[in-house]
N, C-alpha and C positions, 0 to 999 in steps of 0.2 A: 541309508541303504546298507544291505550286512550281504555279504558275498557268502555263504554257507557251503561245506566242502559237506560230503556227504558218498559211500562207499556201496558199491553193490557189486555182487557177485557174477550177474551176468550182465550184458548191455541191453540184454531183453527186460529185464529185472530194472536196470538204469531207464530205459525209455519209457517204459511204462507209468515209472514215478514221475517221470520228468513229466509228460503228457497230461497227466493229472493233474499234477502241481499248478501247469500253466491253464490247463484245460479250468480249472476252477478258480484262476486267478489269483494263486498265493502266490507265485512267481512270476516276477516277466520272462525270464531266460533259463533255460539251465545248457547249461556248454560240457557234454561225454567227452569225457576221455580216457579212451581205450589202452592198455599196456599197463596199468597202475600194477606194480606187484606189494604187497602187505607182508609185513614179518611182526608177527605180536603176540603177547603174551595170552593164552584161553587157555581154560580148561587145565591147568595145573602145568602147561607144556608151549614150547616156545610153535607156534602156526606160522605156516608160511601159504599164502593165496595171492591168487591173478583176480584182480578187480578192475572195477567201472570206475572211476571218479567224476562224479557233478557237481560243478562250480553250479549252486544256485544263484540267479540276482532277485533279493526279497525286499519290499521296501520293512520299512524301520516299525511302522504302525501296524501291521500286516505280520511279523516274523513271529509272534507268538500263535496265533490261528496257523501259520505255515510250517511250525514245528508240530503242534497236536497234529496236522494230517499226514505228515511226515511220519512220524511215529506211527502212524493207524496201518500206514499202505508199504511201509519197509520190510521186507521180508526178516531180515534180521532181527534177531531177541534184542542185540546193544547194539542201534543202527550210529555209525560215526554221524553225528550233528554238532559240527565245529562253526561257530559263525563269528566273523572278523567282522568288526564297523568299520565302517568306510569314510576314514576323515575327510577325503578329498575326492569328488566325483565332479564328472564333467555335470555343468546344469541344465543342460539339454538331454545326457544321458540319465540322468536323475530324473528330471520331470518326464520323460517318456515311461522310465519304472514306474512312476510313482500313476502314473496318470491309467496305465497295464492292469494295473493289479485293484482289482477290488472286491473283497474275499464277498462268496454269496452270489456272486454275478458270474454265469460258467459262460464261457466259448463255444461254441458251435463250429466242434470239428472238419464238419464240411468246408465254413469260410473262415477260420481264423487259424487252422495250425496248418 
């Protein structure tokens, strides 16, 4: 499993991706969290922004197809795709991701989100 941090500018912009992400099964979970503030360096000058942060949950087999659509639907030119592997996960929590995500098989938002 890879936890994947990932940066958006609005939570409209954060939910939307999130909803996709899972709607299309590259993600089992993504966890908003509202308040992030960013101070970085762009554009020759130090930026300072109020951001979205989503804790992705992606399985391991899955994260490469979960970046390309990441990349596709980010609003951002250099979207943050930081992803940490996960030495130590619960196995129930694990095989619930694992079992969630199966890239090509979409959700039907009416019964599944």
């Amino acid at each position: 499993m890879r936890l994947v941090l990932s940066t958006f500018a609005s939570e409209a912009d954060a939910e939307a991706a999130t909803r996709t992400l899972i709607g299309e099964r590259l993600a089992a979970c993504g966890t908003l969290l509202r308040g992030a503030r960013s101070i970085f360096w762009w554009e020759g000058r130090i930026q300072e922004e109020n951001e979205v942060m989503v804790l992705f949950k992606v399985p391991d087999p899955g994260y490469a197809a979960f970046v390309a659509r990441l990349r596709e639907i980010h609003p951002y030119q250099t979207p943050e795709i930081v992803a940490l592997a996960s030495a130590d996960v619960d196995p129930a929590y694990e095989a619930w991701l694992e079992s969630t995500c199966h890239a090509g098989e979409n959700f039907s938002q009416e019964n599944d989100l």
